[in-house]
PLY file of the C-alpha trace (Angstrom):
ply
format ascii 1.0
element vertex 313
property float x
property float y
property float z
element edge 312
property int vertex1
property int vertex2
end_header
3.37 15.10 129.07
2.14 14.30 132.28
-0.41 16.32 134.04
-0.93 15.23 137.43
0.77 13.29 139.54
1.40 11.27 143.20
4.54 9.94 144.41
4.37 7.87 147.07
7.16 8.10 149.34
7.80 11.40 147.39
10.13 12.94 150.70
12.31 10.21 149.85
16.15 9.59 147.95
14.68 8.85 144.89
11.26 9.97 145.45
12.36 13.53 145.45
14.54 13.57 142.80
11.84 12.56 140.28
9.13 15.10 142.01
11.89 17.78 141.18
11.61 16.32 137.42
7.84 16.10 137.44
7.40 19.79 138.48
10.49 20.63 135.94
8.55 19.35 133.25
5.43 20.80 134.60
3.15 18.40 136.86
1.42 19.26 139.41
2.36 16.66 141.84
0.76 15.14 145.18
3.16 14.13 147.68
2.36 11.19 149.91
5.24 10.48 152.68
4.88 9.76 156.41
8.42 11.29 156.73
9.47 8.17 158.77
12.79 8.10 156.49
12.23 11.20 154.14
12.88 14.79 154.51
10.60 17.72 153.44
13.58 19.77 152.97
14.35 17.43 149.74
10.97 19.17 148.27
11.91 22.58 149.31
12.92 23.71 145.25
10.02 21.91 144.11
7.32 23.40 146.26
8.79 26.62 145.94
8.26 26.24 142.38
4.12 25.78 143.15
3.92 22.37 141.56
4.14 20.04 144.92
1.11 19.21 147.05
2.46 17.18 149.75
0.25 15.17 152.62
1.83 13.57 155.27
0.02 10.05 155.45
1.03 6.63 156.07
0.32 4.58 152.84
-1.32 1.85 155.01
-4.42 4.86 155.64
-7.84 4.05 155.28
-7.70 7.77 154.06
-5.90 7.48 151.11
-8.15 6.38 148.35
-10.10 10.08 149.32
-7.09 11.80 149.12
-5.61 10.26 145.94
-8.92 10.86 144.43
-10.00 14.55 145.57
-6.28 15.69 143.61
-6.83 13.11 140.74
-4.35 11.95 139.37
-3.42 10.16 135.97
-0.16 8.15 137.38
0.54 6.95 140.43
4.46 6.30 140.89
5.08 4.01 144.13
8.22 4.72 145.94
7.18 4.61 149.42
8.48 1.53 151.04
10.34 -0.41 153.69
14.01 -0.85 152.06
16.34 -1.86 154.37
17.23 -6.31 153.47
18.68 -6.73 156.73
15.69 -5.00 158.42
13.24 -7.70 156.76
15.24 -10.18 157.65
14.52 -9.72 161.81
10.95 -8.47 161.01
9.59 -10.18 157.74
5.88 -9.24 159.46
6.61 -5.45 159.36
7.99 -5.73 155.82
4.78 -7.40 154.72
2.79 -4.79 156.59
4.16 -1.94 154.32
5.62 -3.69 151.02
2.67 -5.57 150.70
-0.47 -4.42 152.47
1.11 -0.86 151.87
1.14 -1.04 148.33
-1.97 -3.38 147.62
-3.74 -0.18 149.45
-2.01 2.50 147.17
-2.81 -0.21 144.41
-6.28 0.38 145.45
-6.59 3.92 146.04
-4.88 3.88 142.24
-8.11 2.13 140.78
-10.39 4.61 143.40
-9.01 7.86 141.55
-9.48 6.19 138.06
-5.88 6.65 137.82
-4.56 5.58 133.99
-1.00 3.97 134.94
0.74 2.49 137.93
4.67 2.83 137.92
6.40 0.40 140.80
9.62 1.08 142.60
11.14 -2.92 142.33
13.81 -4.20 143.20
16.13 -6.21 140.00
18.90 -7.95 142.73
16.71 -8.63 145.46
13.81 -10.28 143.81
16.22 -12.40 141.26
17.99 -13.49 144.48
21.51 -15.97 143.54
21.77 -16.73 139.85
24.25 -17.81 137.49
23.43 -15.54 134.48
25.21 -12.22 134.52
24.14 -9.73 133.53
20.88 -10.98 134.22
17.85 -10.66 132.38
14.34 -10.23 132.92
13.63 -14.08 131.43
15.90 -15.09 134.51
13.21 -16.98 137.39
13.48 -14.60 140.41
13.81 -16.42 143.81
14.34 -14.21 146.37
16.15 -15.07 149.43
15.14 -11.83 151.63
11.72 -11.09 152.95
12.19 -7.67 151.00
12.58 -9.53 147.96
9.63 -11.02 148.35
7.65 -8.65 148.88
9.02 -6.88 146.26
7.94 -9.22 143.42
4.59 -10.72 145.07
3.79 -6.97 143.94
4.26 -8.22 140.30
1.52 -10.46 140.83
-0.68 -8.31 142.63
-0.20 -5.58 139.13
-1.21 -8.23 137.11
-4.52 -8.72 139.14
-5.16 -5.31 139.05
-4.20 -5.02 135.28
-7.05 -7.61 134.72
-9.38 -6.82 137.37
-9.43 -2.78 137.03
-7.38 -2.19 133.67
-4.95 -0.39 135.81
-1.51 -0.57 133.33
1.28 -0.45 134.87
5.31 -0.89 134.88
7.25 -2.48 137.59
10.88 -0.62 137.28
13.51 -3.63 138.96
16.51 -1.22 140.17
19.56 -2.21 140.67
21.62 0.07 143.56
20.89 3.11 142.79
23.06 6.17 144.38
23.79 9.93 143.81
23.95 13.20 145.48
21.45 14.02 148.82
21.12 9.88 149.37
20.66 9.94 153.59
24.21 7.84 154.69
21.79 7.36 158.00
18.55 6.42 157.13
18.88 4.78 153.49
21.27 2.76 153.63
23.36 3.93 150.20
26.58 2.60 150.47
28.18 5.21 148.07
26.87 7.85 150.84
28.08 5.81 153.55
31.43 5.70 152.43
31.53 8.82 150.91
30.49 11.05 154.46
32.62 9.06 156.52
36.06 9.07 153.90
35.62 13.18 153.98
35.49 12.60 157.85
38.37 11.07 158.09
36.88 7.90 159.16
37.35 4.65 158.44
33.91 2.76 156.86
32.84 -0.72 157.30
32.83 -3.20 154.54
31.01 -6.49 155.50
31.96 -9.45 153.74
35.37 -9.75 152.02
34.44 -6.73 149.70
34.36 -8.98 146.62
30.58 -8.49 146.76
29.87 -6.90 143.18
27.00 -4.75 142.80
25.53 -3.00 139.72
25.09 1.11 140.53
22.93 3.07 139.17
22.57 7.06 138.98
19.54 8.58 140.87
18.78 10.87 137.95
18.70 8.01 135.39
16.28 6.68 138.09
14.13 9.44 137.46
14.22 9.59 134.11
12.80 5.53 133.84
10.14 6.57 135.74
8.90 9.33 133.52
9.44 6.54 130.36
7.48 3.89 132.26
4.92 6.53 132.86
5.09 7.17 129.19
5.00 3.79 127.53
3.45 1.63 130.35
2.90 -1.98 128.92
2.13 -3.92 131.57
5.86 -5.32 132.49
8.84 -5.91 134.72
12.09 -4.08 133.40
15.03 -4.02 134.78
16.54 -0.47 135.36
20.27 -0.79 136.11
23.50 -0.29 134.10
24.97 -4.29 133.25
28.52 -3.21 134.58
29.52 -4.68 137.85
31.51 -3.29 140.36
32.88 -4.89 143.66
32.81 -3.40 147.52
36.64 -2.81 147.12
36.83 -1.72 144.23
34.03 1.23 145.18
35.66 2.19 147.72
38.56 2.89 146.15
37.62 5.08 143.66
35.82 6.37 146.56
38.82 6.95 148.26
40.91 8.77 145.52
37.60 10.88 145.09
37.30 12.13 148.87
41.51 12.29 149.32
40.90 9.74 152.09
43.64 8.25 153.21
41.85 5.61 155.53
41.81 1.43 154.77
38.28 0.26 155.48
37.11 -2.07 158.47
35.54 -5.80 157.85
33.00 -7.33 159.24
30.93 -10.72 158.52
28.93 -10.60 155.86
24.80 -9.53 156.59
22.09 -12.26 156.08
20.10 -11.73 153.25
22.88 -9.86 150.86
23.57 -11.28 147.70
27.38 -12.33 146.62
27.04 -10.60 143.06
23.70 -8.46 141.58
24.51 -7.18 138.04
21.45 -6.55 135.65
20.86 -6.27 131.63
19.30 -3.19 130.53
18.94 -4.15 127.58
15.22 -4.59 127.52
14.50 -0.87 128.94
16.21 0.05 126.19
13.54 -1.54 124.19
10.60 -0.26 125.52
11.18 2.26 127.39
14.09 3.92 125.08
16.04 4.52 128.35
19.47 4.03 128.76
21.96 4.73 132.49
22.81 7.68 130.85
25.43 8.61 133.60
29.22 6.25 134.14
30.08 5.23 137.39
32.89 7.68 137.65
30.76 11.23 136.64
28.19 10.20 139.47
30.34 9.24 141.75
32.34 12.00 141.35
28.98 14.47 142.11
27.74 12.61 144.72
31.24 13.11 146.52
30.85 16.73 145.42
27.37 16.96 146.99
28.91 15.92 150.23
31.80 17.89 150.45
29.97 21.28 149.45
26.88 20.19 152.21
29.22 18.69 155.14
0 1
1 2
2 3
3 4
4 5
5 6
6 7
7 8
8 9
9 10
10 11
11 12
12 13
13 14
14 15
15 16
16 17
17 18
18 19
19 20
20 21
21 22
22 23
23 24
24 25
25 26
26 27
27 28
28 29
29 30
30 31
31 32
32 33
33 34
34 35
35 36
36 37
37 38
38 39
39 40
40 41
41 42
42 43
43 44
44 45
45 46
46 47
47 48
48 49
49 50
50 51
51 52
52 53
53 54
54 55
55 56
56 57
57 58
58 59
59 60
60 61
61 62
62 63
63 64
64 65
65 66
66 67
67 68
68 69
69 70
70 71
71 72
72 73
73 74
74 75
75 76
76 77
77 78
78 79
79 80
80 81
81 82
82 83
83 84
84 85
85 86
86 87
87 88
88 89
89 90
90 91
91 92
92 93
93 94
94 95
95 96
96 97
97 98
98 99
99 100
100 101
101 102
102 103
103 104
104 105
105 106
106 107
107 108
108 109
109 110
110 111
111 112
112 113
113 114
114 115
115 116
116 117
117 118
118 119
119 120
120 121
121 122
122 123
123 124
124 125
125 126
126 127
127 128
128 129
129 130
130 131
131 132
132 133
133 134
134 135
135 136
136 137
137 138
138 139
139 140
140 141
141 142
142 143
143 144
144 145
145 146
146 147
147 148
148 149
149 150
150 151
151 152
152 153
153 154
154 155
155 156
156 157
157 158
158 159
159 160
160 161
161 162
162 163
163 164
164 165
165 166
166 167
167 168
168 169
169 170
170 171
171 172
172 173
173 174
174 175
175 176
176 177
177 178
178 179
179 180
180 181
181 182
182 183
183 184
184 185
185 186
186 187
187 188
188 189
189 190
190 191
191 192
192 193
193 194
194 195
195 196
196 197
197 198
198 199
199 200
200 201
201 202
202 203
203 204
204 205
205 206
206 207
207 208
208 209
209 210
210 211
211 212
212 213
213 214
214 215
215 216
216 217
217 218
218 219
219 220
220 221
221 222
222 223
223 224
224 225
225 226
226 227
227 228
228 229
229 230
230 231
231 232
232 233
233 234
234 235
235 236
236 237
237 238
238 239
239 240
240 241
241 242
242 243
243 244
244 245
245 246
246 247
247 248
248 249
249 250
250 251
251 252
252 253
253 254
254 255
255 256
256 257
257 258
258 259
259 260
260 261
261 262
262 263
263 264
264 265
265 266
266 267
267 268
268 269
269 270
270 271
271 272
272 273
273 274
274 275
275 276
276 277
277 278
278 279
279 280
280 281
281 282
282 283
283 284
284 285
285 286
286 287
287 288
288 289
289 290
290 291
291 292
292 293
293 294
294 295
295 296
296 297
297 298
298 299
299 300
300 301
301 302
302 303
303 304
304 305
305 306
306 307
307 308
308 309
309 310
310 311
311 312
């Protein structure tokens, strides 16, 4: 059971949802989030609860190796990040400057508190980049073709420093997309909120590409629960936390569209640099060692994340 607790980046989509499980199960849990992209409302249950200390900081603060290690924590879980692809793309520099400077400073602060394990928000289809075995595994060379890619798994290397340097264990969690209820169809990008807002609008989403782009979605609560495995079992290792079924733009939006009673085709537009034709990943291994499985199908989450919208407008 864990104790204590930071999430970085804990305001967040994903972020929150597993601060809500921490303080279900009982953490007390330090909050670190400059609020650029996340919402303090998304903590509202939690810190009503009395578990949540939250401190609005960027993680690139000299600050933040005191203020990890005044609450002192035993695991650090890193969500706090720049996550937009296209965004990287047209300013690699300021991707660097929070991906990797960022993190190598919460990396630090980590070994500052004496923290015992280090779990990483990755990124599976991003840092693999194109490659020809689907569903892919974690034995699969990852070349990246975005700046957010790569600064995504030049964090890999950086945990194994650390790992030998400071004995700081740690897992690196390689999501595929991952989706659900409360995901911001503004700020983060989701395209199963994006299409899911505007369909119960009435309006008519964008799909760019051909929509033959096949993705591999993931539930936000079977997000959560890697995270408190990882945390668990640590080991040192890269695992790939998605569900190996692949699913296409079109065909998402589809099911999308019976969901929402949309009646609305969807726009096209060229393709975005930096977007990958087809992302699926093997689970398999989290399976393994973290005994996790995507607990959740495609159509039960989608159908609550459409939910989720319709009931908060």
């Amino acid at each position: 059971m864990i104790g204590r607790a930071v999430v970085t980046g804990g305001a967040g989509f994903i972020g929150s949802n597993l601060v809500n499980r921490l303080v279900d199960e009982g953490a007390e849990v330090l909050v670190i989030d400059d609020l650029s992209s996340g919402k303090l409302e998304r903590l509202t249950d939690a810190r009503a609860a009395g578990g949540v200390n939250f401190h609005q900081m960027d993680i690139r603060a000299d600050e933040l190796g005191d203020t990890m290690a005044a609450f002192a924590p035993e695991i650090v879980f890193h969500h706090a990040a720049q996550i937009d692809v296209r965004k990287s793309v047209v300013d690699p520099v300021y991707d660097a400057a929070i991906n990797v400077v960022g993190t190598v400073n919460v990396l630090q602060s980590a070994v500052q508190a004496g923290v015992e394990r280090f779990v990483f928000a990755s990124s599976g289809g991003a840092t693999y980049g194109d490659v020809d075995i689907f569903p892919t595994p974690e034995s699969t060379p990852r070349h990246p073709e975005s700046p957010y890619g790569v600064s995504k798994k030049v964090i890999d290397d950086y945990l194994q420093y650390f790992k030998a340097a400071h004995d700081l264990d740690f897992v690196s969690l390689g999501y595929s997309n991952v989706y659900g209820p409360a995901q911001d169809p503004h700020g983060e990008a989701g395209v199963v909120a994006i299409f899911s807002r505007m369909l119960l609008e009435g309006k008519a989403p964008t799909i760019f590409g051909d929509g033959s782009a096949r993705r591999d979605y993931v539930f936000v609560s079977d997000v959560a629960d890697a995270n408190i495995r990882a945390a668990a079992t640590g080991g040192a290792t890269f695992v790939n936390i998605g569900t190996g079924v692949e699913t296409s733009v079109n065909e998402l939006y589809a099911i999308l569209r019976d969901l929402t009673g949309g009646d609305v085709d969807p726009n096209y537009a060229d393709a975005k640099a930096g977007d990958l034709d087809r992302s699926v990943l093997d689970p398999s291994a989290a399976k393994t060692l973290l005994g996790w499985e995507p607990w959740t199908s495609l159509g039960d989450g989608l159908a609550a994340t459409v939910e989720y919208f319709r009931t908060h407008g």
